[in-house]
C-alpha positions, 0 to 999 in steps of 0.5 A: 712297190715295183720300180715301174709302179714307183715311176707311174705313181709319181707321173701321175703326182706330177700331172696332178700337181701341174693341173693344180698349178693351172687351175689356181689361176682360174678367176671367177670374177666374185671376189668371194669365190675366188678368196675361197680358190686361193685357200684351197690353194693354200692347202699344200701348205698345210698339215692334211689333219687341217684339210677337214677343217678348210674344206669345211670352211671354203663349203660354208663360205661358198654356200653364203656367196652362192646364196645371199638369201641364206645368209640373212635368214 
């Protein structure tokens, strides 16, 4: 990688991260949802081989708060 493509790259990490940082303030009001936001938020933290699996999880809780109907059934 050229040293110019080297710097792009990482402005473009940098902008992502601060979107990222933005965005996980934002409140949806269902406590739910916004339980959901906060492990996504989370995923940094975490191996990217357990990426998968949590977003398998926020889908799924998200689907039940999103339809409360399904989850009775």
């Amino acid at each position: 990688m050229t040293e110019a493509s080297e710097a792009h790259a990482e402005l473009v990490d940098d902008d992502a991260a601060d979107r990222w940082d933005d965005a996980d303030v934002v409140r949806t009001g269902d406590a739910r949802v916004d339980a959901v936001l906060e492990s996504l938020a989370e995923l940094d933290d975490r191996h990217v081989r357990e990426h998968a699996a949590v977003f398998e999880q926020a889908h799924e809780q998200l689907r039940a708060a999103l339809e409360p109907d399904r989850a009775s059934a």
